[in-house]
N, C-alpha and C positions, 0 to 999 in steps of 0.2 A: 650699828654693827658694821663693823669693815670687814667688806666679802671676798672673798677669796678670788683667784682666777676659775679653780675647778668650781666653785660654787656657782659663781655667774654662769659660765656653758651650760653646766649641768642644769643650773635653771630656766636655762634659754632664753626666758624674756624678762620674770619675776614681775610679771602683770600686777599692778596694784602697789609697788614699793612707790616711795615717796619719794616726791621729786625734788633735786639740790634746785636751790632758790638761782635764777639765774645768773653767772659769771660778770663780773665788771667787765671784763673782755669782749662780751657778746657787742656790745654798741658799735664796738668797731668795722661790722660786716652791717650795719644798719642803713646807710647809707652808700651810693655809687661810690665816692669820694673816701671812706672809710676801706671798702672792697678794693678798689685800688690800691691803697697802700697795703693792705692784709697779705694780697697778691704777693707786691715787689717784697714786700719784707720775708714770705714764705717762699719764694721761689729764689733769694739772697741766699738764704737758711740753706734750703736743700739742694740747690742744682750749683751754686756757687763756692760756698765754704765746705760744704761736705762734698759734694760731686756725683761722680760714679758711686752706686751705689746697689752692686749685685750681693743679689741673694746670701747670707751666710758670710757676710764680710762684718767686719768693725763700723764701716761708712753705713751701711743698710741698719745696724744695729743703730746707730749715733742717729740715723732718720725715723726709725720706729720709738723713739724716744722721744722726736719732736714730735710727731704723731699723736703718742702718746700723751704727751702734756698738752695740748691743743682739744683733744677730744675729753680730759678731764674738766677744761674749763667750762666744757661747754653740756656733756651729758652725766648721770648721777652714775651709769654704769661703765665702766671702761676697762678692759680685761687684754691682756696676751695672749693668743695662743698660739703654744711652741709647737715645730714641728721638730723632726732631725731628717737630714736630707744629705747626702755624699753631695759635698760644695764643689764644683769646677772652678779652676779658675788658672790664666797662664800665669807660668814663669816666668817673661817677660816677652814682648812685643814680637808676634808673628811676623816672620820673616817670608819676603817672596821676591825673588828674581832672576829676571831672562839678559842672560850673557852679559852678567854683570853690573845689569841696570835694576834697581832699587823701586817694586813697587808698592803703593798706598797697599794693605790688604790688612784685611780681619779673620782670624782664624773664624770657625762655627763655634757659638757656645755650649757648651755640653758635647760638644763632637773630642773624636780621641786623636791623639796627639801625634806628633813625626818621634823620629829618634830623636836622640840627643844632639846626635852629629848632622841631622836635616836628610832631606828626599833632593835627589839629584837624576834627571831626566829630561824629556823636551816633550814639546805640547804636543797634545792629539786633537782632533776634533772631530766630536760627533753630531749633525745637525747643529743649533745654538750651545753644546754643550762643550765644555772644554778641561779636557786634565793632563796631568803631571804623566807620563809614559815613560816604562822603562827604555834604554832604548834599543836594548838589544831584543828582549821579548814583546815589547810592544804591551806588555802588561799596565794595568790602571794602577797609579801609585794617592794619587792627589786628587778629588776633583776640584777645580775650578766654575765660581757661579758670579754673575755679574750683578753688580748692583741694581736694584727692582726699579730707582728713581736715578739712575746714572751714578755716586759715586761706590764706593766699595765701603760694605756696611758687614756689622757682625749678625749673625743670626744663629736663631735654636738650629741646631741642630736634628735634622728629621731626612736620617737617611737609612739603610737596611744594608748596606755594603761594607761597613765598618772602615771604611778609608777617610782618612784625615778632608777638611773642608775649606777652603781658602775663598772670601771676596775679592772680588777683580773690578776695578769701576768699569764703568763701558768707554770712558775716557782712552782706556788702554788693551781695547781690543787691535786696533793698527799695530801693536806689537806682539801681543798674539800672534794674529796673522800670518805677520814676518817669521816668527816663533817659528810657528807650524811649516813653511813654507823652506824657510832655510837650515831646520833642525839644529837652532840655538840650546846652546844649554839652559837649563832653567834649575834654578836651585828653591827650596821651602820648607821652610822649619816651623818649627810649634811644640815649644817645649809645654804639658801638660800636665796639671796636679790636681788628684779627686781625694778631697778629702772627708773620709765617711761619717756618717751621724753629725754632720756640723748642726748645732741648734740655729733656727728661724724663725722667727714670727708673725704672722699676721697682728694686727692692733684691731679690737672690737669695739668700738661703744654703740649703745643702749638708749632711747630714748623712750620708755615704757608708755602706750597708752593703755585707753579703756580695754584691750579686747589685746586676747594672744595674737588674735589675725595680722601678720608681720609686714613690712614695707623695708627688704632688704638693698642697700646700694653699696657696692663692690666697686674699687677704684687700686690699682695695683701702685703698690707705693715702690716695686724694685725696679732698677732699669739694667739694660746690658752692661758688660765690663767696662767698655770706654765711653758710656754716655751718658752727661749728666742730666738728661732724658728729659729737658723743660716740658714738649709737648706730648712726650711716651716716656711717664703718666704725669709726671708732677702736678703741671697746672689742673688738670679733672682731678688729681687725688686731694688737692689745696680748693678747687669747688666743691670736694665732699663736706671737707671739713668746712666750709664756709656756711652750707644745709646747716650743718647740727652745732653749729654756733647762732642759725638763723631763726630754729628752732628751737632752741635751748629755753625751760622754762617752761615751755606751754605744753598742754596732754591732750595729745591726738588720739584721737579715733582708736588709729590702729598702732602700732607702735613700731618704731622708728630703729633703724640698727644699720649702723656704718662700718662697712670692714675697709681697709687698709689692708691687700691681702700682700702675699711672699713670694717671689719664687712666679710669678704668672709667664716672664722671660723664660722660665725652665719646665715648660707646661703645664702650666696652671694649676703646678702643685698646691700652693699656698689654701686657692679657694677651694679646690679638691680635700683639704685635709681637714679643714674648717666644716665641708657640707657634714664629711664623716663623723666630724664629734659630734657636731648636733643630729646625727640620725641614732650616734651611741646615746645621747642625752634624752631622745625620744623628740626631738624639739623642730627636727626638720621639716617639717609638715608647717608647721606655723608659716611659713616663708609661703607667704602669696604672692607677692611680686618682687622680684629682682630686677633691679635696675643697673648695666655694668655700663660704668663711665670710664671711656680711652681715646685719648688723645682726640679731645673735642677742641683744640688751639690750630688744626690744619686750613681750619679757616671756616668763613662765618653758615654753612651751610650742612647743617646736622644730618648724618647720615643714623635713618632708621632703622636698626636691622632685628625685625622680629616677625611671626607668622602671626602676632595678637593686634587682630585690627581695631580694639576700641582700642588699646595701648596707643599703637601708632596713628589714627583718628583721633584722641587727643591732643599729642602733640602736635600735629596739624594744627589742631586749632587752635593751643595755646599759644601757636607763632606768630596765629592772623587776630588772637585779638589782641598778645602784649606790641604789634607791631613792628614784629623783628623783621629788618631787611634784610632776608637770604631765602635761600631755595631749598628746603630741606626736603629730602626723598627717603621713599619708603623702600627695603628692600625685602622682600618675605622671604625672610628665611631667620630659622632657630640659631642663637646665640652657640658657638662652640669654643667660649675661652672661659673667663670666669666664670658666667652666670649658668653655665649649661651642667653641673652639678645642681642645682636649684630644679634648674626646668625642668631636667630628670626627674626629679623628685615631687613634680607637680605644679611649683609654680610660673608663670605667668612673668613671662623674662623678654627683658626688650638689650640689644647693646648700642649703644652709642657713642657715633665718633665723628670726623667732621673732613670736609674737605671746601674746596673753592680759593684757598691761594698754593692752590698745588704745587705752581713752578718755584716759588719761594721757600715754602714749608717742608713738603716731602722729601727734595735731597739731602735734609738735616737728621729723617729717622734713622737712628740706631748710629749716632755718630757724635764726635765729641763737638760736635757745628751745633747742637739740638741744647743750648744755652740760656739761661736765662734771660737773657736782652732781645732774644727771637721772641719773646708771648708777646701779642696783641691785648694788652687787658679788657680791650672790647669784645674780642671773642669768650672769656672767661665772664664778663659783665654778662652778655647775654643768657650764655649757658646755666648760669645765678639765676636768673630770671624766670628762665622758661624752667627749671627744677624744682625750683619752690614752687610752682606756679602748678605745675604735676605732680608735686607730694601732695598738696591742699586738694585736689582734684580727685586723685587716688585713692586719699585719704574716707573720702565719703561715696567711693563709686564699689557697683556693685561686685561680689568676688565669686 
């Protein structure tokens, strides 16, 4: 019987359906040598031919598709779930400059827009803070935020002032400066378009075992508007899918379920909207441990962040006995992006992300630099490793 999308939610796990005979496909993640190629050919796919790939666009659609056929080969359940969400997205490329000089900048995503005709005024400063000033009232027109890893990067938007948001690299704060100093003109536009109810998807598959007791892993498949987001998320959302290709065929324990979630760049609607169905479905409850996978390609040293000490005392030790060389650290504190609709709801949620070639890696997040030729496939090798190695573990520990 071919099941529906609402039939699979609504049934949340369907404990005891029969399993599709393993994928010709799956061999290819069998070996280091296979995993490697799987990689470069999925991250070709997604961060190169498609690209940019925000929330409620054509290119996120055209990814949730490959997604979608990826997770068919490999698990018997595989389902959509749509959301609708007012889409952001610019007009064309955010404008910012001081007396006529042209700089790098990214509007905030989800933040509201200039006129048509742009904001004209000169810099102010407050402490490390900087914005756009009318100049006769001295009023806040713009603010200005500096890049977190030095260049000028897009972000969510998460202000309370309702004023437009512009990245600034810290490159060009000496013009600032002068800005503020010599009362230069500065000009900045951001023409802005919200378009409501646009359809979105998360992509779901299923890997059914013995017991409803669930093993949930959340990997966000959207990235911001300019970045083909190799290491935020792609490569962890292409080690998701590499799990349930790993696993593909065999009946665990507990049973297996990989989201591909929407929208997590636009606060984490996507896995917000997914916890909701299945709490409408009755099914949320099932969800004993959530595992969220982000941007574990920063380099080889896993950052643990959860308050569940056998959780993160596992993976400890899965490091020291698969003999990964890096320095993974534990940070206690509860998960607040994907996974924290889950833990609300009871379970047992750890998020994991990575650092240790920081000065390389990190000036690439949230920018069109963050490409497919930047992954390490050793750090992706690893991270293969040490997941499987903590699903099997999980798998028979106690809940």
């Amino acid at each position: 019987m071919q099941l529906s999308r609402r039939d699979v939610l609504r049934a949340g796990l369907l404990v005891g359906a029969p399993l599709a005979a393993p994928a010709a496909g799956t061999h290819l993640v069998a070996t280091p040598a296979g995993r490697a190629q799987y990689l470069a050919r999925m991250l070709d796919e997604f961060c190169t031919k498609i690209g940019p790939r925000l929330a409620g666009t054509e290119a996120y659609e055209r990814g949730a598709r490959l997604i979608h056929k990826e997770m068919r080969q490999a698990l018997p359940l595989v389902a959509y779930d749509t959301m609708k969400f007012p889409r952001w997205e610019l007009r064309e490329p955010a404008e910012l400059s001081v007396d006529g000089r042209r700089l790098e900048t990214y509007a905030a995503q989800q933040g509201p827009g200039t006129p048509g005709a742009g904001i004209r005024g000169v810099i102010r400063k407050s402490g490390e803070l900087y914005h756009i000033a009318d100049a006769a009232s001295g009023a806040a027109l713009v603010n200005l935020t500096l890049g977190p890893f030095g260049p000028a990067v897009a972000s969510s938007y998460r202000a309370s002032d309702g004023l437009p948001r512009f990245s600034v690299g810290r490159q060009d704060v000496p013009l600032l400066d002068a800005a503020e100093r010599g009362g230069l003109p500065v000009f900045a536009r951001a023409r802005v378009r919200v378009t409501p109810d646009r359809p979105t998807s998360n992509v779901v598959g299923t890997l059914p075992g013995e017991s409803a007791d669930e093993i949930l892993y959340v990997a966000h498949a959207d990235t911001v508007y300019q970045s083909p987001g190799a290491s935020d998320n792609t490569a962890s959302m292409i080690t998701m899918l590499m799990l349930a290709h790993g696993f593909s065929g065999s009946r665990p324990q507990r049973t297996l379920t990989f989201v591909a979630t929407t929208a997590e760049e636009d606060g984490s609607q996507g896995a917000n909207h997914y916890a909701r169905g299945r709490e409408r479905a009755g099914t949320l409850g099932r969800v004993k441990i959530c595992i969220n996978l982000d941007s574990l390609t920063y380099g080889p040293n896993l950052q643990i962040n959860t308050t569940d000490k056998a959780l993160s005392g596992m993976l400890l030790d899965i490091h020291r006995d698969l003999g990964i060389q890096a320095e993974p650290k534990v940070f206690e504190r509860d998960d607040v992006m994907d996974a924290a609709p889950f833990g609300a709801a009871g379970a047992r949620t750890v998020h994991l992300n990575s650092r240790g070639h920081d000065a390389r890696t990190l000036p690439l997040n949230h920018r069109p630099d963050d490409r497919a030729d930047t992954i390490d496939p050793a750090l992706v090798e690893n991270s293969y490793r040490i997941l499987m190695e903590l699903t099997r573990r999980m798998d028979s520990m106690p809940l």
